[in-house]
C-alpha positions as CSV (number, residue, x, y, z in Angstrom):
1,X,-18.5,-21.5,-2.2
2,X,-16.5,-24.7,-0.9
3,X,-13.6,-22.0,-0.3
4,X,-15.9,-19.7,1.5
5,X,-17.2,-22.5,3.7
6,X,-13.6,-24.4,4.7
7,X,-12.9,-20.4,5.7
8,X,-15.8,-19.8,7.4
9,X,-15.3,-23.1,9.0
10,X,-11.7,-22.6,10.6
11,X,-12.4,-18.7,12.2
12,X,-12.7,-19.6,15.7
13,X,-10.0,-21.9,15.6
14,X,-7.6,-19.1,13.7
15,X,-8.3,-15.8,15.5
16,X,-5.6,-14.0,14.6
17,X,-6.8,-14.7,10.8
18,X,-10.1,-13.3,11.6
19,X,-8.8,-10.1,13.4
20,X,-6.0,-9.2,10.3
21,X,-8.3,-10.8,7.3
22,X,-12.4,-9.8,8.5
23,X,-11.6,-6.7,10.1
24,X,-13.5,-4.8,7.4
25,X,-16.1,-7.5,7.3
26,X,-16.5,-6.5,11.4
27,X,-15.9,-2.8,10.9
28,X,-18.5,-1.0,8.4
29,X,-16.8,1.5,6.4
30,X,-18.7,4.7,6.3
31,X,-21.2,5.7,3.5
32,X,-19.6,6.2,-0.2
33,X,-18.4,9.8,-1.1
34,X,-20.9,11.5,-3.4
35,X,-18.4,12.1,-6.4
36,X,-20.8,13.4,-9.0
37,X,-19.4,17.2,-8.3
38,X,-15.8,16.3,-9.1
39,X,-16.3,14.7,-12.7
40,X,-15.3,18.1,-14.5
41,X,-12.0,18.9,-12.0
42,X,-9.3,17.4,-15.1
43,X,-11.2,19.7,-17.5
44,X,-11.1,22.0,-15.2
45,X,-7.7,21.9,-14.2
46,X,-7.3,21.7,-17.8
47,X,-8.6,25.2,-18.6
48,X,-7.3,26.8,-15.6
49,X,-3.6,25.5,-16.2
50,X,-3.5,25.8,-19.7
51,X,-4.1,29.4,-19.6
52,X,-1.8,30.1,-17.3
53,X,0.8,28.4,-19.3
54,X,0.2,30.2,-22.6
55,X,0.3,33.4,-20.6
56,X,4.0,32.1,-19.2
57,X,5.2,30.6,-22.1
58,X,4.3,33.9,-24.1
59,X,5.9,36.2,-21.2
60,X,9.0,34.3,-20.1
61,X,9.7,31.2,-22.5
62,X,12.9,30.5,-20.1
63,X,10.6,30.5,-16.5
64,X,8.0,28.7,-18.7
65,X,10.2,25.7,-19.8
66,X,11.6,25.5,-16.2
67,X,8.1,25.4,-14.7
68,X,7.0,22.6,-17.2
69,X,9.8,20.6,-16.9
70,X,9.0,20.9,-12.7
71,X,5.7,19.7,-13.2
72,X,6.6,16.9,-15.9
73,X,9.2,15.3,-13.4
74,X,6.7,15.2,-10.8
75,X,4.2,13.1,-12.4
76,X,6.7,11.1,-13.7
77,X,8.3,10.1,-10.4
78,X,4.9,9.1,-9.5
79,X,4.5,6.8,-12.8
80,X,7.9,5.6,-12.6
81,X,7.8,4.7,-9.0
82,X,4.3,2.9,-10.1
83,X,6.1,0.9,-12.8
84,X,8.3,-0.4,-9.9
85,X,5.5,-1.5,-7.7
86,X,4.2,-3.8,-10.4
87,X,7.5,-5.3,-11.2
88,X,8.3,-6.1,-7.6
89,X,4.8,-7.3,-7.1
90,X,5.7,-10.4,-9.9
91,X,9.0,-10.6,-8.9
92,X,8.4,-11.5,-5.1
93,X,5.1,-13.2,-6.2
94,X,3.1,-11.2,-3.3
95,X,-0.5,-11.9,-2.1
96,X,-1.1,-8.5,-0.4
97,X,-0.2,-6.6,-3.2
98,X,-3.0,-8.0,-5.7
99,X,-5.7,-5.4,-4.7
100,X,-3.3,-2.3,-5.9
101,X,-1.6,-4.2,-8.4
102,X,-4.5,-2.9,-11.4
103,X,-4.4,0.8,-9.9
104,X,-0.5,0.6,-10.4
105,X,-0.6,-0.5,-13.9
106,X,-2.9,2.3,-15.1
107,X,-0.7,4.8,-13.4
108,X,2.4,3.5,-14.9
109,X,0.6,3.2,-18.4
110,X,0.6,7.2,-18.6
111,X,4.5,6.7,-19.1
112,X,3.0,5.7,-23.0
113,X,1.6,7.8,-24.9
114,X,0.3,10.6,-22.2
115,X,3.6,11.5,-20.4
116,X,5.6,11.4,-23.9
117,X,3.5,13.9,-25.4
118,X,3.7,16.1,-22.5
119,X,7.3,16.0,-22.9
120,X,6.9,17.8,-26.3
121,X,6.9,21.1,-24.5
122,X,10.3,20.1,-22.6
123,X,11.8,19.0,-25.9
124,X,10.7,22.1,-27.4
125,X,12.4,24.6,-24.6
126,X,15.1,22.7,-24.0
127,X,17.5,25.1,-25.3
128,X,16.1,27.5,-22.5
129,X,16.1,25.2,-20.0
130,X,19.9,23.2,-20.8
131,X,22.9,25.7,-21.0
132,X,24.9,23.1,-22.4
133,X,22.7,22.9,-25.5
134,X,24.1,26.0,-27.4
135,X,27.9,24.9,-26.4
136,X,30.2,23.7,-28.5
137,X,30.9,20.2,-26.6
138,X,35.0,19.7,-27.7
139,X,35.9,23.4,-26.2
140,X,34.5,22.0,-22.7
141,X,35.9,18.9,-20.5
142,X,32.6,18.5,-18.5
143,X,30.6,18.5,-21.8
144,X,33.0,16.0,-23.8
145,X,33.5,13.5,-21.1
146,X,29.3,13.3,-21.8
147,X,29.8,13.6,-25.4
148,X,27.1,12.2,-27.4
149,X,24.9,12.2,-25.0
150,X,25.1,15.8,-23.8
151,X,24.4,16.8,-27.0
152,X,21.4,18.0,-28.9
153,X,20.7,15.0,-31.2
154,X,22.2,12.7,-28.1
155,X,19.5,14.4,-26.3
156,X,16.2,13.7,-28.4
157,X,17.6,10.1,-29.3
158,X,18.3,9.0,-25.6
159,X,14.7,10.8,-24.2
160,X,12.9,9.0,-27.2
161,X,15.2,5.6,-26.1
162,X,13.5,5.8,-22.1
163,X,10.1,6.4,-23.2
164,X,10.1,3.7,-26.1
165,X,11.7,1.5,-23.2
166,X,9.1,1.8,-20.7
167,X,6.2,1.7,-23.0
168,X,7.4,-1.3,-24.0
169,X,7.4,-2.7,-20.2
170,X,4.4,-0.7,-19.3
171,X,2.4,-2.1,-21.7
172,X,3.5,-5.6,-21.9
173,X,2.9,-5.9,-18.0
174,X,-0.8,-4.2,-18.7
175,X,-1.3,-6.4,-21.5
176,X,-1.0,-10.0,-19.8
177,X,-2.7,-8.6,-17.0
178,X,-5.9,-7.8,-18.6
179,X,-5.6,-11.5,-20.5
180,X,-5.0,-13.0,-16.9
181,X,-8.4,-11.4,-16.5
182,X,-10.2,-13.3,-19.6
183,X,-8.3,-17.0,-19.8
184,X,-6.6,-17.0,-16.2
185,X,-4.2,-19.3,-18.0
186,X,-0.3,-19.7,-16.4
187,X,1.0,-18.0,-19.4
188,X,-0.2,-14.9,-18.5
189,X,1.8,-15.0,-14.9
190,X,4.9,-16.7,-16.5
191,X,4.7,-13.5,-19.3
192,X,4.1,-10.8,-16.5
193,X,7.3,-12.5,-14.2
194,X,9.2,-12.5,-17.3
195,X,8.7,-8.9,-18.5
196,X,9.5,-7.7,-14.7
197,X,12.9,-10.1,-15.1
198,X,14.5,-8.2,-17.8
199,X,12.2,-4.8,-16.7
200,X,13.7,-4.3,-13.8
201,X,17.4,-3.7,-14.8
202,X,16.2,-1.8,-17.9
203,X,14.1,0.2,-15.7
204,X,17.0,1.0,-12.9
205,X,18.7,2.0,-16.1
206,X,16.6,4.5,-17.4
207,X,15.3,5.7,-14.4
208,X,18.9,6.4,-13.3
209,X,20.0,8.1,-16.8
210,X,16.6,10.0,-17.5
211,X,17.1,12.1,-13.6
212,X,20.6,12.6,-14.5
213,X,19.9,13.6,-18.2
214,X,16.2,15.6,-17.3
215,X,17.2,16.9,-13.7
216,X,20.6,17.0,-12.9
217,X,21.9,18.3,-16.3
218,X,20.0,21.6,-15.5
219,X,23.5,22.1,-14.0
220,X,25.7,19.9,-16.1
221,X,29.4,20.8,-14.3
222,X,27.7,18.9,-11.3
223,X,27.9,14.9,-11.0
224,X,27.2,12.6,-8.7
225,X,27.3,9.0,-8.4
226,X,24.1,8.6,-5.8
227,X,21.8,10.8,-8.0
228,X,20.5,7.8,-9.5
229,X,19.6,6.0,-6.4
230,X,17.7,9.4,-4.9
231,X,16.0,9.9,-7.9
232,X,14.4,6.1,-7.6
233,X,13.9,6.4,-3.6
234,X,11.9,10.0,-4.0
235,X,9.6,7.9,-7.0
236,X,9.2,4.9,-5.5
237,X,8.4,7.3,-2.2
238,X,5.7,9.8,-3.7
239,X,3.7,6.8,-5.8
240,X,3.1,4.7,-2.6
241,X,1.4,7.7,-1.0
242,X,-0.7,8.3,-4.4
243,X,-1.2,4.4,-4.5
244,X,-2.0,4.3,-0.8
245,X,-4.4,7.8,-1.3
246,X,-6.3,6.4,-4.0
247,X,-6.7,2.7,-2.7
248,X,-8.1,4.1,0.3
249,X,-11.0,6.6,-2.1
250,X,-11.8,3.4,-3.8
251,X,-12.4,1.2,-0.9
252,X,-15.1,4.0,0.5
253,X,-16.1,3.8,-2.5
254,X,-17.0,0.3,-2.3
255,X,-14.8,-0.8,-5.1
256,X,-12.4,-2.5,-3.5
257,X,-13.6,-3.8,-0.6
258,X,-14.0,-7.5,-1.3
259,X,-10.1,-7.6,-1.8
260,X,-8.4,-4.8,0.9
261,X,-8.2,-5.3,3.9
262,X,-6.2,-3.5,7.4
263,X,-3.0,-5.6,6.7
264,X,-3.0,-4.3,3.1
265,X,-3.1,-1.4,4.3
266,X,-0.3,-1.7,6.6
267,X,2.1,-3.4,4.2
268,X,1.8,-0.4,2.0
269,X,2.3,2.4,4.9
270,X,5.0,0.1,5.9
271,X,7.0,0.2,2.4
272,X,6.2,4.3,3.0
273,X,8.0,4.7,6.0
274,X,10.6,2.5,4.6
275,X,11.4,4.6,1.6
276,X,10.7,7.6,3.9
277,X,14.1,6.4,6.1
278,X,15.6,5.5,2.7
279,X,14.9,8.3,0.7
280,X,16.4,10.7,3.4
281,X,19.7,8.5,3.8
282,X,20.2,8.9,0.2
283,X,19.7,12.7,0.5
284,X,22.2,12.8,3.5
285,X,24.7,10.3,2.0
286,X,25.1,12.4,-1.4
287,X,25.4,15.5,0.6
288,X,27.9,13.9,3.4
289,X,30.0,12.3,0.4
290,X,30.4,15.9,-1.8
291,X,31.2,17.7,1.5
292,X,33.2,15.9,2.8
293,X,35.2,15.7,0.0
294,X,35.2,19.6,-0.2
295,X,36.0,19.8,-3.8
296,X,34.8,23.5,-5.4
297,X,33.4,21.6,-8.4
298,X,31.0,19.6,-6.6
299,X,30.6,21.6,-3.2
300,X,29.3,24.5,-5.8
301,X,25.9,22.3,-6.1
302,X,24.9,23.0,-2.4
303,X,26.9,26.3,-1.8
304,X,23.9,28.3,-4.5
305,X,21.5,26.3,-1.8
306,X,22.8,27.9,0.9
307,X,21.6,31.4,-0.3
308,X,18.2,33.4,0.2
309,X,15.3,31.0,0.4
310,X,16.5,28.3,-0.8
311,X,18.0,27.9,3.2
312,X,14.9,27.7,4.6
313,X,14.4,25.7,1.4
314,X,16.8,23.2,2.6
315,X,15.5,23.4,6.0
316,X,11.6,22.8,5.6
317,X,12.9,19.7,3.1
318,X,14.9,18.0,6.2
319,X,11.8,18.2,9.3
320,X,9.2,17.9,6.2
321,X,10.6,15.1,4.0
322,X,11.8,13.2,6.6
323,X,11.4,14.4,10.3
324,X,8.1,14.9,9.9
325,X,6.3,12.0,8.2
326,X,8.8,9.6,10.4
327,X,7.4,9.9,13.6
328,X,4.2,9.9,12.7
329,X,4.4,6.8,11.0
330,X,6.7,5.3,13.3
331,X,4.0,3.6,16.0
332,X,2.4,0.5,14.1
333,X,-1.4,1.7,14.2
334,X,-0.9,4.9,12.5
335,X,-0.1,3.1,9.1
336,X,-3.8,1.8,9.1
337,X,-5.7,5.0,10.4
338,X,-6.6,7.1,7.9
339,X,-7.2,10.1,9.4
340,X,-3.1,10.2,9.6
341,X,-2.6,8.4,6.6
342,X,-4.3,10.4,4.1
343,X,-2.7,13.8,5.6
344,X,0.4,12.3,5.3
345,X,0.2,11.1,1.8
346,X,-1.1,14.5,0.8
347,X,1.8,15.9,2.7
348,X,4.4,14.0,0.6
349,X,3.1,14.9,-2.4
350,X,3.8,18.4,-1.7
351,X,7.4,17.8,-0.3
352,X,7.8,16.0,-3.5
353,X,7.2,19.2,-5.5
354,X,9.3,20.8,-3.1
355,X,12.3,18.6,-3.1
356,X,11.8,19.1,-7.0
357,X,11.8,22.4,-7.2
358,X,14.9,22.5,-4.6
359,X,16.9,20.2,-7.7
360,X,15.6,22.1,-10.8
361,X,15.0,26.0,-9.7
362,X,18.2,27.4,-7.8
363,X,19.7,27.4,-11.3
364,X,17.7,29.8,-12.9
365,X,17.3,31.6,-9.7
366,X,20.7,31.7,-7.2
367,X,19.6,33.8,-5.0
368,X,16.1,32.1,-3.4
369,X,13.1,30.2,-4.5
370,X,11.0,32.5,-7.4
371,X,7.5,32.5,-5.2
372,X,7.0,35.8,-7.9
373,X,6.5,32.7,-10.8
374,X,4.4,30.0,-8.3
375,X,1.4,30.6,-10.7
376,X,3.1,29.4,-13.6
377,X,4.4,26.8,-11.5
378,X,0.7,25.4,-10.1
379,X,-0.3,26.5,-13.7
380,X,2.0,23.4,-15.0
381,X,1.3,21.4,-12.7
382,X,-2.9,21.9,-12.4
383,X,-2.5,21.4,-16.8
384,X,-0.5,18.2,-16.4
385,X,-2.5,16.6,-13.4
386,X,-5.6,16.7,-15.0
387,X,-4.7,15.6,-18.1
388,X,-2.8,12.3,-16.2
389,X,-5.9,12.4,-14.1
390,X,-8.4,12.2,-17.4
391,X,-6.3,9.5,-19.1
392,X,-6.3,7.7,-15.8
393,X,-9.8,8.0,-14.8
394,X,-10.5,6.7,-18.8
395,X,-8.5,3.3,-18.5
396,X,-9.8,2.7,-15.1
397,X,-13.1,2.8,-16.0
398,X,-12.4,0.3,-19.0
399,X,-11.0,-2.3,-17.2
400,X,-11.8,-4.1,-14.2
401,X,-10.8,-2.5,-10.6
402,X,-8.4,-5.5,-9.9
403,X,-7.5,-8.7,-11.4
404,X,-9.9,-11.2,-11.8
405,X,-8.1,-14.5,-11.9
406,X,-4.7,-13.7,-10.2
407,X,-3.0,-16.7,-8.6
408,X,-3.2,-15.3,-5.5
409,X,-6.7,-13.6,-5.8
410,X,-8.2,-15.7,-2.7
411,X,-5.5,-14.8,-0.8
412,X,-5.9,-11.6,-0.7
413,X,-9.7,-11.9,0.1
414,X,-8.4,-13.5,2.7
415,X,-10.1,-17.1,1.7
416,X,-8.0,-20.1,1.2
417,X,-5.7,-19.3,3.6
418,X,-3.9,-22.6,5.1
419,X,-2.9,-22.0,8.5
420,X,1.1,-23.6,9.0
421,X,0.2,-26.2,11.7
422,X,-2.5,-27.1,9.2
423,X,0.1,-27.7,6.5
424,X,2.7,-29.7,9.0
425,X,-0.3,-31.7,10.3
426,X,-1.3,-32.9,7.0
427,X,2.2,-33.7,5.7
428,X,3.2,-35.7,9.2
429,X,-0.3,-37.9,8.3
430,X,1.0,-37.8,4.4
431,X,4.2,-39.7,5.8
432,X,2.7,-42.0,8.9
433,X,3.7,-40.2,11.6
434,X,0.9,-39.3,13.8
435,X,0.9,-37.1,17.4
């Protein structure tokens, strides 16, 4: 209450503080959304996609395996890309990012056990779905400069290696989190700074090996160096507009609205257009570097793009991943309005998918993108979601919606803020020296 006063106290002096800080204190929100309809859509989606996939997986086991492994790297991105979020939050020991911080746990707790199991299926059709798998790996130079890895024991081991990995980091980071909640206690900061120390080299790691092992061995005489680096922009990309989509549901929602406020809001579409201009120089650097160099066994990779759909493919990817999304976030207001936001967010989510399908499918299909298998595709993908979306929706509504005794709590409510004239003033009396 003292807090709440000494803040009350300095507004008119501070009015920039009260414009950024109390803007949704001045600004109502509009009435909370009436969810009650949408509490069966993961069963539903459920249902709908497992059906579908059966009906693939018993028609085409080859189309199948492709379309799950599509869908699995999707949600991963977006749990990955959450995983990062948290680390960086402890690591730059941010204010602004305490609201999200819980919602970015959950998400990046579905890397252990959910998104594991749903690997099963990739595991289990990876002989479909990886060439190299039924080679013999010392009658091939690509395959024995990979050797053990590219292997099917090397395989198994390393994917059971990442996901041990992260739910190790995943759940440690949740873990002192939820004590911060009950004992507020340094230890549980100290812990969580720790865990992101050593977490976020082992999780550049990973992240780099598992695109290059999951996604870009689809077409294993093809290498590149960047691969890594796109794979972590186009994660980091797709969970800040999920993170940014569902912080703004939960704020009408009235759940987080003692803690966001318009500058939260902004730092997050901020970091999205960020990774937006990032994500696409990666994308042109990789492609400028293996042109350039016009070498047949590297050029190949974008010469099978060049032909049927997959053009226009290529095409919608460079105004719609980038172009697009760019200018309209470009002016400074139109990373707080919604009604541009949330299109936006949706809209990356399905350039996402896209870009995706643009790295896994032209393999199995040279010649242009297979709309004639889409349904097995959004099959996949409506299966995994709401199965993600269950086991998200069950550990959010165990915990609380944010963290309870975080050090910088009160400043992201915007309450003990200390103004830097205040500070300066207080140190020059500290020391005798008086204006």
């Amino acid at each position: 209450m003292l807090a709440l006063a000494r803040f009350a106290d300095r507004q008119d002096a501070y009015p920039t503080l009260k414009t950024m800080s109390l803007l949704n204190d001045t600004t109502p929100l509009p009435p909370p959304l009436d969810l009650s309809g949408w509490r069966k859509l993961p069963a539903v989606l459920m249902v709908v996609g497992a059906v579908l996939s059966v009906i693939g997986a018993a028609v085409n086991p080859a189309e199948f395996g492709f379309s799950w492994l599509l869908a699995f790297m999707f949600f991963l991105s977006i749990a990955l890309g959450a995983l990062f979020l948290v680390m960086v939050h402890h690591l730059s020991d941010a204010s602004w990012s305490v609201a999200t911080r819980r919602v970015c746990e959950h998400i990046a707790s579905l890397l252990f056990p959910w998104l594991a199991l749903l690997f099963l299926p990739v595991a289990f059709f990876a002989k479909h779905i990886y060439s190299w798998m039924t080679m013999d790996p010392h009658g091939n130079n690509s395959l024995s400069a990979k050797w053990p890895v590219f292997t099917m024991p090397g395989f198994y081991i390393t994917s059971a290696v990442f996901f041990g990995l992260w739910w190790l980091l995943s759940s440690r980071l949740r873990y002192w989190s939820l004590q911060q909640d009950e004992t507020g206690g340094a230890l549980c900061t100290h812990r969580m700074r720790f865990h992101s120390g050593w977490g976020i080299v082992m999780f550049a790691l990973t992240l780099t090996f598992s695109g290059v092992l999951w996604m870009q061995a689809v077409q294993y005489l093809w290498f590149s160096a960047i691969y890594g680096v796109y794979f972590f922009a186009s994660c980091v990309w797709v969970a800040l507009a999920t993170v940014y989509a569902i912080t703004v549901l939960l704020q009408r929602q009235r759940i987080l609205d003692r803690v966001l406020h318009n500058h939260q809001f902004y730092f997050l579409g901020l970091l999205f257009f960020a990774f937006t201009v990032f994500q696409a120089y990666i994308e042109f650097a990789q492609y400028f570097v293996v042109w350039n160099a016009n070498m047949p066994d590297e050029t190949f990779w974008y010469v099978i793009r060049q032909n049927g759909s997959w053009w226009w493919v290529g095409m919608v990817l460079i105004f719609g991943h980038f172009l697009l999304p760019f200018f309209v976030l470009l002016p400074v207001k139109a990373k707080t309005d919604f009604k541009i936001m949330l299109p936006v967010c949706a809209w990356a989510l399905v350039m996402n998918f896209l870009d995706l399908s643009f790295n896994l499918l032209p393999m199995p299909h040279p010649h242009g993108y297979p709309f004639q298998w889409l349904w097995l595709q959004l099959g996949c993908l409506a299966f995994t979601g709401g199965f993600l979306g269950w086991a998200f929706l069950k550990n959010f509504n165990r915990h609380a919606p944010f963290p309870q005794k975080a050090p910088r709590l009160l400043e992201a409510m915007g309450i003990n803020y200390v103004a830097p004239d205040e500070i300066s003033s207080a140190a020059s009396t500290a020391g005798g020296v008086h204006e």
